[in-house]
KOLBANU-179789 format. One line per field, with one value per residue (C-alpha): residue number from 1; x, y, z. Coordinates in Angstrom, 3 decimals. Each point is the difference from the previous one (the first is absolute). Layout:
# residues N
seq [NUM:...]
u [X:...]
v [Y:...]
w [Z:...]
END
This chain:
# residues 359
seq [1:2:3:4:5:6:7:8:9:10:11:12:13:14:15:16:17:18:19:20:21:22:23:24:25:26:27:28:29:30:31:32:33:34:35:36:37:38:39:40:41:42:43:44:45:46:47:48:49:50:51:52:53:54:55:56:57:58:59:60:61:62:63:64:65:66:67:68:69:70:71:72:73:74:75:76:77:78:79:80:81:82:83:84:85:86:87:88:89:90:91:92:93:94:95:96:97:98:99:100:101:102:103:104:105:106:107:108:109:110:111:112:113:114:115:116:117:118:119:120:121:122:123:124:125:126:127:128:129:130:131:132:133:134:135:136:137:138:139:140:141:142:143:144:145:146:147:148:149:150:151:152:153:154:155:156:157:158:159:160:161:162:163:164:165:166:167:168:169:170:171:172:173:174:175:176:177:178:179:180:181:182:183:184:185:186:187:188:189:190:191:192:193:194:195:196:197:198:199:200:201:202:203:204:205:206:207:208:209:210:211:212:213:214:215:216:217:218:219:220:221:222:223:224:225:226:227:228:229:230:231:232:233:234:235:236:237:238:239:240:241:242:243:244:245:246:247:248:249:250:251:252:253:254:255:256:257:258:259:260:261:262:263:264:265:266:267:268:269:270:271:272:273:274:275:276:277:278:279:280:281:282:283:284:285:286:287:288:289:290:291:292:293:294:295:296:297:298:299:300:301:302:303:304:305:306:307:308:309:310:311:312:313:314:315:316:317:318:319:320:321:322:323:324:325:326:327:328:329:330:331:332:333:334:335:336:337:338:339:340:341:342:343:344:345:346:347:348:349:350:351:352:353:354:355:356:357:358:359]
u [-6.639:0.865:-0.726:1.307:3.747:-0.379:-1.214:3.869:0.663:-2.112:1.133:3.685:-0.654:-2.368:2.450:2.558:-2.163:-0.852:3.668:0.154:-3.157:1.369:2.350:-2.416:1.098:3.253:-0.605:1.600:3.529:-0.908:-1.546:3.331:1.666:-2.976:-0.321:3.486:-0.608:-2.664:1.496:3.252:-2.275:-2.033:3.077:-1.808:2.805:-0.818:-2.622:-2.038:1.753:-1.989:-0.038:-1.462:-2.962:-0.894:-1.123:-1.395:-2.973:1.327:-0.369:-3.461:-1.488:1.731:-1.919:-3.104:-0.983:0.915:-3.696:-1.391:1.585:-0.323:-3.456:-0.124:2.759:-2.279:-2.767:2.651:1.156:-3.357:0.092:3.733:1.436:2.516:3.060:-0.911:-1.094:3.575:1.775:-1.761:0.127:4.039:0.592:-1.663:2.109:3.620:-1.153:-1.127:4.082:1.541:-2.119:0.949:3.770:-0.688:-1.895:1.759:-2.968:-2.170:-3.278:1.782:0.812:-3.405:-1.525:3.211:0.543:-3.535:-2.795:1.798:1.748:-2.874:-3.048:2.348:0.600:-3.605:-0.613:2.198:0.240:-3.703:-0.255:2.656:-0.234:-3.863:0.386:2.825:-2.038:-2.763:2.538:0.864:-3.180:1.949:2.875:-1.830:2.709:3.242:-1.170:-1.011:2.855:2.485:-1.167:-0.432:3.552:1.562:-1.663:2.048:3.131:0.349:0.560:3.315:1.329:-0.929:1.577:3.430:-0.097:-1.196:2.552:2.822:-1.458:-0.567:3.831:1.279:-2.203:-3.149:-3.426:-1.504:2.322:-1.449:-3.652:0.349:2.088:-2.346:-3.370:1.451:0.974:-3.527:-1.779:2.228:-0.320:-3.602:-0.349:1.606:-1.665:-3.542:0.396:-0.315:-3.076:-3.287:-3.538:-1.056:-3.174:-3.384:-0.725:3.956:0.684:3.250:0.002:-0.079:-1.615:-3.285:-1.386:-0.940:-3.266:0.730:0.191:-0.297:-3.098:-2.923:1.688:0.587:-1.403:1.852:-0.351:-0.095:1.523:-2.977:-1.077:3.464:-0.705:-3.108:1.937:1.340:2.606:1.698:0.205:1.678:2.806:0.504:0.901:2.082:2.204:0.376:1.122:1.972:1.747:0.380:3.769:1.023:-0.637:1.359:3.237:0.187:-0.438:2.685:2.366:2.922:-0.382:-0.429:3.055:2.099:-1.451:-0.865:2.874:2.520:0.733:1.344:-2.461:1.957:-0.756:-3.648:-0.859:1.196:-2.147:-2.923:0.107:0.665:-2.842:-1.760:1.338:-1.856:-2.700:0.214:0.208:-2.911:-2.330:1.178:-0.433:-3.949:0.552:-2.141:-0.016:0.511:-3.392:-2.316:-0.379:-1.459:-1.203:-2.689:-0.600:-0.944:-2.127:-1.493:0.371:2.607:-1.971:-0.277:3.413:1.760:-2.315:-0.558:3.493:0.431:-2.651:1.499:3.649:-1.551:0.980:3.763:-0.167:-1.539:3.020:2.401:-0.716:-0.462:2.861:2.851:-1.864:-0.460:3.739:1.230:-1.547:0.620:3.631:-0.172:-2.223:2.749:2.945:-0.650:-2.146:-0.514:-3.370:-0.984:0.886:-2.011:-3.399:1.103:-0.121:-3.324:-1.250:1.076:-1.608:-2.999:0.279:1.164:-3.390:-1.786:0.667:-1.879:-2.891:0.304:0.217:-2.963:-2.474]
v [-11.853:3.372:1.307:3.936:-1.186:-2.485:2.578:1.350:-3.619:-0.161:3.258:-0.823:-3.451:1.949:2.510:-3.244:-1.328:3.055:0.959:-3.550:1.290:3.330:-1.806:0.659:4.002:-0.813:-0.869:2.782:-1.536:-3.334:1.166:1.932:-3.669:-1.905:1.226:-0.506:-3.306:-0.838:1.911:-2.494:-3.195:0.855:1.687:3.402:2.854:3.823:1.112:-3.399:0.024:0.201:2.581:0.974:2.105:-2.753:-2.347:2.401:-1.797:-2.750:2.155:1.714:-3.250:-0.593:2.860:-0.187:-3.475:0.850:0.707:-3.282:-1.863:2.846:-0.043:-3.907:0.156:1.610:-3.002:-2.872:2.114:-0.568:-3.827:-1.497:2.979:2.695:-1.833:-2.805:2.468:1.705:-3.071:-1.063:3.388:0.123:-3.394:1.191:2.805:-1.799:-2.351:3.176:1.108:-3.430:-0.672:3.673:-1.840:-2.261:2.541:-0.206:2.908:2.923:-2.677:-2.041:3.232:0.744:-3.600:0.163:3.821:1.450:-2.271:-2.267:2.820:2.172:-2.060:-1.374:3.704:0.864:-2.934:0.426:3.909:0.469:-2.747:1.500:3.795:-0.528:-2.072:1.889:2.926:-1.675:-0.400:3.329:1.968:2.720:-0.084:-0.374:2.417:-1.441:-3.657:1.032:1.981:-2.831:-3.226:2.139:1.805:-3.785:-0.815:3.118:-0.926:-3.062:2.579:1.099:-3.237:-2.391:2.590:-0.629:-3.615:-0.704:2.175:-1.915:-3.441:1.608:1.657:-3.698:-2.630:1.511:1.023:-3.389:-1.227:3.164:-0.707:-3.265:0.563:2.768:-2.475:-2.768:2.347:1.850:-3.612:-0.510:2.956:0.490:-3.394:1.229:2.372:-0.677:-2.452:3.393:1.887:-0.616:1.278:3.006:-1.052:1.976:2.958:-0.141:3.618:-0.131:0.317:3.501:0.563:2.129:-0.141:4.019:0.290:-0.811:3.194:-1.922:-0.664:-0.564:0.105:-3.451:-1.888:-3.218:0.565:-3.349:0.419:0.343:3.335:1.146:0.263:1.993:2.882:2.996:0.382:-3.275:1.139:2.766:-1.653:-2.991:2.556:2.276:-3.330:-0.604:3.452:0.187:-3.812:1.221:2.155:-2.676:-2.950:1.285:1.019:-3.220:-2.127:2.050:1.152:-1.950:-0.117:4.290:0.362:-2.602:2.274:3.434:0.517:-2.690:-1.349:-4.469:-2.391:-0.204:3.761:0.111:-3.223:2.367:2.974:-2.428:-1.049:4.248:0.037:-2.410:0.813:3.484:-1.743:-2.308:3.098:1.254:-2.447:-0.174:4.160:-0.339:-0.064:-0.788:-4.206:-0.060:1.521:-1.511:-3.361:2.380:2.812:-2.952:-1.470:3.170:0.569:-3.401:-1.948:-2.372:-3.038:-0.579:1.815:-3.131:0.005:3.835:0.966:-2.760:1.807:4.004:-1.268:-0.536:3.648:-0.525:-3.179:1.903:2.454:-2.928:-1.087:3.732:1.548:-2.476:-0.209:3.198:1.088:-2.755:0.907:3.487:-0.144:-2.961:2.770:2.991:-1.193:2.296:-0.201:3.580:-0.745:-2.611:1.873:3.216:-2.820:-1.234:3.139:1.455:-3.668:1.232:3.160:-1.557:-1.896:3.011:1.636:-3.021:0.225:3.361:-2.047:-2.470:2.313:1.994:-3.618]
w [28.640:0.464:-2.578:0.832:-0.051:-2.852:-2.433:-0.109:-0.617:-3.055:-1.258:0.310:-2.200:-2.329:-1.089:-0.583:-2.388:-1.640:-0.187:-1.974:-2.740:-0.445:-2.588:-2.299:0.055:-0.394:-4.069:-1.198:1.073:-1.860:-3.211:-1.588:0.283:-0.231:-3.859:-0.545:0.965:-2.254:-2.599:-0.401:0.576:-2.721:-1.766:-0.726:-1.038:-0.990:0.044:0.727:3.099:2.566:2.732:3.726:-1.519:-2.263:3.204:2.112:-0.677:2.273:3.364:-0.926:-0.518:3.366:1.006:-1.593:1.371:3.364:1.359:-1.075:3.225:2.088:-0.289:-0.306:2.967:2.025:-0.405:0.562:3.273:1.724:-1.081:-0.014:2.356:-0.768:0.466:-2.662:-2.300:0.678:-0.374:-3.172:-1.544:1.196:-1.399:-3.218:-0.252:0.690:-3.165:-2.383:0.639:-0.662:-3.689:-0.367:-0.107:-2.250:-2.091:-3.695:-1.352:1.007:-0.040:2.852:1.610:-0.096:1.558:2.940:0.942:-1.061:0.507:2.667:2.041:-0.508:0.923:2.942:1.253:-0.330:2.506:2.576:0.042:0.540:2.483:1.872:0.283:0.978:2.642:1.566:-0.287:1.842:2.866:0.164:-0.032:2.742:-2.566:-3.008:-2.681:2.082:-0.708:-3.785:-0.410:1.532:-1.849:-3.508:0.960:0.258:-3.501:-1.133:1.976:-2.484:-2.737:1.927:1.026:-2.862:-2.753:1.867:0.179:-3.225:-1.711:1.867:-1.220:-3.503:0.352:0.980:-1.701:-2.475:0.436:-0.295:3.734:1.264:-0.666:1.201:3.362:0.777:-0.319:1.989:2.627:-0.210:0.626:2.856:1.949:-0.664:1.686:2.833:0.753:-1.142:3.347:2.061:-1.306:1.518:-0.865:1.554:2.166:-1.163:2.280:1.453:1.539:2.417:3.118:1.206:-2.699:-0.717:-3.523:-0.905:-2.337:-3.545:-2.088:-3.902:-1.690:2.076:3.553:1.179:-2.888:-1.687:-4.111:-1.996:-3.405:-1.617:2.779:-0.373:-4.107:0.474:2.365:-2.295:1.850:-1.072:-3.238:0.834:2.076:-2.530:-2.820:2.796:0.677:-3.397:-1.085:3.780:-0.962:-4.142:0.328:2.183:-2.052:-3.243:1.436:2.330:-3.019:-2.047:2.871:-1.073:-3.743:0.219:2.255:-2.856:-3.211:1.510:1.868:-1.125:3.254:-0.084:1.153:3.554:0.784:-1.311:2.029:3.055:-1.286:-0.380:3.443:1.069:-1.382:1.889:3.546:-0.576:-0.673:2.980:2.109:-1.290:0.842:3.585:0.132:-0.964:-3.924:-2.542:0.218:3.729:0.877:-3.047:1.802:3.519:-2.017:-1.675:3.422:1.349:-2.863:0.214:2.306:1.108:-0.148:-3.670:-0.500:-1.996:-3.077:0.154:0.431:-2.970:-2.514:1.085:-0.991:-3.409:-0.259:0.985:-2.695:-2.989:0.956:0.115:-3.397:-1.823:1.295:-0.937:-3.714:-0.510:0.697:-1.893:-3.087:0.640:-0.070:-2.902:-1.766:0.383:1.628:2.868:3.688:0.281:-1.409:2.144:3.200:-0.940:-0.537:3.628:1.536:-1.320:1.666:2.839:-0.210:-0.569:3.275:2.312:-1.581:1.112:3.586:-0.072:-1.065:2.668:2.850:-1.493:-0.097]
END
């Protein structure tokens, strides 16, 4: 097989199927309706209605769980192969959305959307990104930066879709069309990706001396966890992923009550949002180069489960940042706050790259 022109392949059908995950980031669309929902099943009025803020903790235990499969993902990957794991972890996901349709209450919401979806995600994202990386060890931020810039892509695209289906028929058809057609297209193309042989360097190709931690070495988890330096880029992509998540989780429900736009127009400014996001990742941002930035720290051949354990950062993000602004603007009616705690995050992480470079 060769193995130099089937990488493109690979990355093609990988960026499919993470176009299908990236659903998950598109929450913000669902939960203004979602809690409408739930709030005439279970005929709630006033103020025991419920609203968006009040089930944020749906997508940061989405979030939070993430890094489980990603770092079990990356131990099924060497025994059942990437593309079962994929197709399991898709399969998983398309089933979260459809109980998320039949979901008549936040704890339902909570087994479909944040503990199916999010574990599923976990699984399939890690699996992915690493071994596409592993393909592309000339093109190592292109190949991060694509596959993660497809996860964000979802953000655009599903936004649009489900506000049609939510426009025509309710948020419950929308959950459910979306899952079905998750499972079928991550079957699809699951059928296309192929594990990246140990050792695989294209042809033409001349590996230069590895400049990360120890020149050349492979860290296990357990050697990666002893190197200062992890530490300090764990808590630099959690501050770097901390702005991002609260707004991403909020985007449409601050667009509806800070500036009074209809749903219709802030599911377009959610998926705005998102398309700057996309291009981000493709340009070298902050998500595109984590997945090579820990392989050339590293090592590439344990990259599943210690790609899985540094995203812990992105998923203690994930499930802080939606919280906190949610109670925030419960708190005083306002996000002001909220964005003034996000940015002195970021601070903190522009401060940390200093360190880095200096160890």
């Amino acid at each position: 097989m060769n193995y130099t022109k089937r990488r493109w392949l690979v990355l093609v059908a990988s960026c499919l199927i993470n176009l299908c995950i990236g659903a998950l980031y598109a929450w913000s669309v669902f939960a203004s309706p979602m809690a409408e929902h739930i709030s005439k099943v279970q005929n709630l009025s006033g103020d025991q209605a419920i609203i968006a803020s009040s089930i944020a903790i749906v997508f940061s235990i989405a979030n939070v769980v993430g890094p489980i499969t990603m770092i079990g993902g990356g131990k099924f990957v060497s025994t059942l192969g990437p593309r079962m794991v994929i197709l399991i972890g898709g399969i998983w996901f398309g089933i979260g959305m459809i109980i998320c349709g039949f979901s008549t209450g936040v704890p339902m919401l909570i087994v479909g959307f944040g503990l199916c979806c999010g574990l599923a995600m976990g699984m399939t994202y890690g699996c992915k990104v690493s071994n596409c990386v592993k393909f592309f060890p000339d093109k190592r931020g292109l190949a991060g930066g694509l596959a993660t810039a497809s996860y964000g892509l979802s953000s655009v695209l599903v936004p649009l879709f489900a506000n049609v289906i939510i426009a025509k028929m309710d948020v419950t058809m929308a959950f459910k069309i979306l899952g079905i057609a998750i499972v079928i297209l991550v079957f699809f193309a699951s059928m296309f990706v192929v594990p990246c042989p140990e050792g695989f360097l294209p042809k033409g190709y001349l590996s230069p001396q590895n400049t990360g931690v120890g020149a050349g070495k492979d860290y296990t988890w357990k050697e990666m966890l002893r190197t200062p330096v992890f530490y300090v880029m764990i808590v630099m992509m959690c501050c770097g992923a901390f702005m991002g998540m609260m707004i991403i989780s909020q985007a449409s429900p601050i667009a509806q009550y800070q500036v009074m736009m209809n749903a219709s127009n802030a599911a377009v400014v959610v998926s705005v949002l998102a398309l700057f996001n996309t291009g981000g990742r493709i340009l070298g941002g902050f998500m595109g180069i984590y997945p090579g930035f820990t392989n050339q720290q590293f090592g590439a051949k344990y990259s599943g489960v210690n790609y899985g354990i540094m995203f812990i950062g992105f998923a203690i993000a994930g499930f802080c940042a939606p919280m906190i602004i949610g109670k925030i603007y419960m708190a005083a009616g306002t996000y002001s706050i909220a964005y003034v705690v996000a940015m002195g995050l970021s601070l903190l992480g522009i401060l940390l790259s200093f360190v880095y470079r200096k160890m």
